[in-house]
C-alpha positions as CSV (number, residue, x, y, z in Angstrom):
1,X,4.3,218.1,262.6
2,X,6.1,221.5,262.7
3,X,6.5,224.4,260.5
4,X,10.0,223.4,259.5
5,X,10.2,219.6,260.1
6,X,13.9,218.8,261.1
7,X,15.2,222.3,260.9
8,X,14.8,225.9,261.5
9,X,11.7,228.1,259.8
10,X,12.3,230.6,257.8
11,X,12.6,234.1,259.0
12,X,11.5,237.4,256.8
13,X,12.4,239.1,260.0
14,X,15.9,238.7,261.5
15,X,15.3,237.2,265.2
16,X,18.4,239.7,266.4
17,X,15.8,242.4,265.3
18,X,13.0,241.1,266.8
19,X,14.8,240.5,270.2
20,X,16.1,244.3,269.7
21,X,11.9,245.2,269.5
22,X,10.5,242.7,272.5
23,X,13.4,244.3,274.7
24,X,13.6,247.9,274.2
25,X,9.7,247.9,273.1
26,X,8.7,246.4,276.3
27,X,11.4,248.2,278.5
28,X,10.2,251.6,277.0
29,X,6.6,250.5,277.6
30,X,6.7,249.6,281.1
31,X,8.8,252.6,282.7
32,X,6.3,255.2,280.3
33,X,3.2,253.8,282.1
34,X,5.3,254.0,285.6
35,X,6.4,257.3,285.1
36,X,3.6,258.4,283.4
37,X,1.2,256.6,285.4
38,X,0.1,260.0,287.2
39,X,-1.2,261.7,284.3
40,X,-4.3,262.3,282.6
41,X,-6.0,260.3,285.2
42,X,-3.3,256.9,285.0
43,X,-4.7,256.5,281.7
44,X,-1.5,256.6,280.5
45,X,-0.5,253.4,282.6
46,X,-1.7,251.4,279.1
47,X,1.7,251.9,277.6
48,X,2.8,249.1,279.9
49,X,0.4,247.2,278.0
50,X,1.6,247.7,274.2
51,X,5.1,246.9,276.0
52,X,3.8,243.7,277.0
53,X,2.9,243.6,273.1
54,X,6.1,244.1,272.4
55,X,7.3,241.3,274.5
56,X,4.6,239.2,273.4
57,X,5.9,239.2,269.6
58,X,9.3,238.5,270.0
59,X,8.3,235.6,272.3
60,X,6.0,234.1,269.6
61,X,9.0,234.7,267.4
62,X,10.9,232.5,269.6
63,X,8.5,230.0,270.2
64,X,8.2,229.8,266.8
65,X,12.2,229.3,265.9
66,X,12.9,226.6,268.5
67,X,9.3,224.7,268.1
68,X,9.8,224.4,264.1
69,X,12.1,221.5,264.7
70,X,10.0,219.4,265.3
71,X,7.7,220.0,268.5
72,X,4.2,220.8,267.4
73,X,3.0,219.1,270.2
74,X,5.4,220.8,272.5
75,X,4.2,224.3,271.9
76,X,1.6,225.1,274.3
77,X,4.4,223.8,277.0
78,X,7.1,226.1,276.3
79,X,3.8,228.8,276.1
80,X,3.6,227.9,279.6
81,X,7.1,227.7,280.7
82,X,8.0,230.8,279.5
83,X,5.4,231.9,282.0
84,X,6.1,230.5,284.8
85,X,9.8,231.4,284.7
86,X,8.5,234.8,284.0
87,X,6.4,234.6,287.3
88,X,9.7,233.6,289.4
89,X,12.1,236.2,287.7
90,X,9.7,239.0,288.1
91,X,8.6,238.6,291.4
92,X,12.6,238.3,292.7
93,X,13.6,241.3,290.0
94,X,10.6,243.8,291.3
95,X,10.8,242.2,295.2
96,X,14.5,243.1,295.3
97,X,15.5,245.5,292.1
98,X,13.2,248.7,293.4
99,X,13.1,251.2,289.9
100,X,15.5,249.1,288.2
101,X,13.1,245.5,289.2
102,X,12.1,245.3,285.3
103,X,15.9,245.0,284.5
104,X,16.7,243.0,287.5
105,X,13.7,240.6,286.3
106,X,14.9,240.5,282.9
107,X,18.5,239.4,283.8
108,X,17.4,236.5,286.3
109,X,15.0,235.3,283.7
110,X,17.8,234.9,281.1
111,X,19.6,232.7,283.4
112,X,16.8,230.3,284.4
113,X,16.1,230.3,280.8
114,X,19.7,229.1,279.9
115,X,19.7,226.7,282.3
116,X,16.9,225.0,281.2
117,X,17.9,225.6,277.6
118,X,21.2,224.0,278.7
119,X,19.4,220.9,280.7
120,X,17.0,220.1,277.8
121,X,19.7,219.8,275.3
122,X,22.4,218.1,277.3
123,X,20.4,216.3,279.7
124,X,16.8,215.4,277.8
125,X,19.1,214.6,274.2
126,X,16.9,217.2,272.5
127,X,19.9,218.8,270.9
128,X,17.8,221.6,269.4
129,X,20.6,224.4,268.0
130,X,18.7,226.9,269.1
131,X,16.9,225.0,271.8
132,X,19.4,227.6,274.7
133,X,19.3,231.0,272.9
134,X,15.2,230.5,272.2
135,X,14.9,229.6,276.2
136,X,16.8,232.6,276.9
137,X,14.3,234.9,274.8
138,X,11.1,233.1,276.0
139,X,11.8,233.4,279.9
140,X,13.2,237.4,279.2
141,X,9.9,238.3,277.0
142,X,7.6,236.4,279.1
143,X,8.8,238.0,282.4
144,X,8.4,240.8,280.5
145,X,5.1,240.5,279.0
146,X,3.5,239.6,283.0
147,X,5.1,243.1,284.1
148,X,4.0,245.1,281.5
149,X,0.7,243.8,282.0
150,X,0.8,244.3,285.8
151,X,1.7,248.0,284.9
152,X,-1.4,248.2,282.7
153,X,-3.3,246.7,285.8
154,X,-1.8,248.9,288.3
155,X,-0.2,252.3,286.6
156,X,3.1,250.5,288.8
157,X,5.6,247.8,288.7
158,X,6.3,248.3,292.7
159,X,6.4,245.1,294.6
160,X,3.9,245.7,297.2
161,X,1.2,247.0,294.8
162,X,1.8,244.0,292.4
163,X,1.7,241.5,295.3
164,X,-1.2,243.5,296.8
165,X,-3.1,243.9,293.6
166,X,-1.9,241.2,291.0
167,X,-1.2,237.9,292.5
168,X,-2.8,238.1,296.6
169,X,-5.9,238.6,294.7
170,X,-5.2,235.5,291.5
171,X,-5.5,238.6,288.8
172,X,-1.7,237.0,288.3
173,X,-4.0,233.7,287.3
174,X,-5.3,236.1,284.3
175,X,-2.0,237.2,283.3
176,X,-0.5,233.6,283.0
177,X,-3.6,232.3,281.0
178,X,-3.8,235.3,278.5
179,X,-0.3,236.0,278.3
180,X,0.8,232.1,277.9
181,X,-1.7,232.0,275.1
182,X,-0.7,235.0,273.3
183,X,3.1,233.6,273.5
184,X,2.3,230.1,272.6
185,X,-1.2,230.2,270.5
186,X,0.4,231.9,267.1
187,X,2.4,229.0,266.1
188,X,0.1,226.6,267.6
189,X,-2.5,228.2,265.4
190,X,-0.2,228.4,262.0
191,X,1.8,225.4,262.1
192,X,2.3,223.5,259.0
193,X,3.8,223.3,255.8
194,X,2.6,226.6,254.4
195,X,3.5,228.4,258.1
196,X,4.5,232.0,257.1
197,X,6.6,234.0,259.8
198,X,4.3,237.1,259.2
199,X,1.2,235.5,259.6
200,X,2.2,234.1,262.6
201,X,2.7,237.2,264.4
202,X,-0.1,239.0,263.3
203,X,-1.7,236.3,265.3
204,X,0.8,237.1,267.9
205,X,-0.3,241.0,267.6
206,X,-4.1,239.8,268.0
207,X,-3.9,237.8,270.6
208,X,-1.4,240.4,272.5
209,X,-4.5,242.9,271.9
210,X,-6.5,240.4,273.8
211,X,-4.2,240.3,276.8
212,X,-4.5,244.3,277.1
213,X,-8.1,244.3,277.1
214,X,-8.2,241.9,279.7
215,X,-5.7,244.3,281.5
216,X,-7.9,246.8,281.0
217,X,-10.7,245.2,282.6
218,X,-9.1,244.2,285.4
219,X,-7.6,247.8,285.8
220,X,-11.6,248.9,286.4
221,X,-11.0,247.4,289.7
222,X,-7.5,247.2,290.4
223,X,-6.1,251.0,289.4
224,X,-9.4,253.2,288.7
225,X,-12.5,253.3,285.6
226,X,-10.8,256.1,283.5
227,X,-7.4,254.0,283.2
228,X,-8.8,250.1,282.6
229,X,-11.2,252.1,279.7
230,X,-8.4,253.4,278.1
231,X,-6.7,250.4,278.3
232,X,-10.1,248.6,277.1
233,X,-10.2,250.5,273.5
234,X,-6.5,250.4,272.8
235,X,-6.4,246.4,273.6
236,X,-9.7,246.2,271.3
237,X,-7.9,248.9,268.7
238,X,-4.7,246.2,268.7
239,X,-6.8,243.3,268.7
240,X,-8.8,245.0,265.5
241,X,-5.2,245.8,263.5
242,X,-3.9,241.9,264.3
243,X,-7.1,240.7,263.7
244,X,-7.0,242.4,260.1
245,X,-3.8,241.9,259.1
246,X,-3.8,238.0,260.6
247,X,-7.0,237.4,258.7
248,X,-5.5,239.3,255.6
249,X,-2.5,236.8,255.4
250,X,-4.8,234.2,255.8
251,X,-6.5,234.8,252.4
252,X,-3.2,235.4,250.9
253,X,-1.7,232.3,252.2
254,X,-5.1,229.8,251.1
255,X,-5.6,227.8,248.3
256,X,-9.1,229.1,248.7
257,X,-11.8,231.2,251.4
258,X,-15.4,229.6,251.2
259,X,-18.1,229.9,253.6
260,X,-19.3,226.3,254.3
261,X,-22.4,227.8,255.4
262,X,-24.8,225.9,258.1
263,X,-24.2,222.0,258.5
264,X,-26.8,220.1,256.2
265,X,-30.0,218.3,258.1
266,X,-30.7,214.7,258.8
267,X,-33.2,215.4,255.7
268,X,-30.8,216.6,253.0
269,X,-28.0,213.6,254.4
270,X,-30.5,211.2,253.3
């Protein structure tokens, strides 16, 4: 079952607000780290990171809305749609936009997202009502989410360098796994009854915090050691404060927190 059964879950957080935070968070994130990328030693090039945070909420916000109607099971598949439209529209928006590819991306992503939003409703019968507008936001944050990330990987969003150094050598692999799980995992993880927007993207914030370190490890290789370190602590410092405050809501949400302790012996069964 779903969060919200036949209808939409309810929002503490207006989803105009959110989509105002994943776009302009992310947007301001990823063109930092590339201007920025040159100083103190590229470490700076982790901003593209909490941009792909950015993204990464407002995605799990959207994932959220549209899979409350009804399509628990559907969840990880949107996760992993939104990626791999993101993969398409930013590898066009970088391969022909130049400095404005994240915008390019961005644009082509909302129309293959509102295509498919269009198809599933008027083609598959789901008639979702916010089955086209949630496609939208899931194909624009998740093309977002795998640039910021490539920026955390590479201190750049230029074509060359991401086909060189993100997907030539599968690094593009991680970003689709981590990020896809990040997007999709929250409400996965949440879904129910007692599903509380809040809770659900603290997850979001966690598992975002995840996908930086894992940036940050592949920057080691990919940009240079002082960079992927930073990038290291502040995905573990994100991870830490969405970890908290996930964990935090938990215990608030719970008819009750117990430690179930080690599983009893044959002995004790009998």
């Amino acid at each position: 079952m779903s969060g919200g059964g036949t209808g939409g879950a309810h929002a503490a957080i207006d989803q105009n607000k959110l989509i105002a935070f994943g776009i302009i968070g992310a947007l301001v994130g990823i063109y930092a780290a590339y201007f920025l990328s040159g100083v103190a030693g590229g470490a700076l090039s982790v901003l593209g990171g909490l941009g792909a945070v950015c993204a990464t909420i407002w995605g799990a916000a959207a994932v959220r809305r549209v899979a409350s109607y009804g399509l628990g099971t559907g969840v990880p598949s949107i996760g992993m749609l939104a990626l791999g439209m993101g993969v398409v529209a930013a590898m066009f928006g970088l391969g022909v936009g130049g400095i404005a590819g994240p915008i390019v991306a961005s644009v082509v992503a909302a129309f293959i997202g509102f295509i498919i939003g269009v198809f599933a409703n008027k083609t598959l019968k789901m008639n979702i009502p916010v089955m086209v507008q949630s496609m939208t936001e899931i194909a624009v944050s998740g093309t977002l989410l795998i640039i910021g990330l490539s920026v955390a990987m590479t201190g750049t969003f230029m074509f060359d360098v991401v086909l060189s150094k993100v997907i030539a050598t599968g690094y593009i692999a991680v970003i689709y796994i981590a990020g896809g799980m990040a997007m999709l995992h929250p409400f996965n993880a949440n879904l129910g009854p007692d599903e509380k927007q809040d809770r659900t993207l603290y997850c979001a914030l966690e598992k975002g915090g995840i996908s930086v370190l894992v940036a940050g490890i592949v920057a080691l290789v990919a940009f240079n050691p002082s960079a992927g370190m930073v990038t290291i602590l502040v995905g573990i410092f994100t991870w830490y404060i969405g970890f908290t405050g996930f964990y935090a809501r938990v215990k608030r949400d719970a008819y009750m927190v117990v430690g179930t302790g080690l599983l009893p012996s044959e002995e004790e069964l009998e």
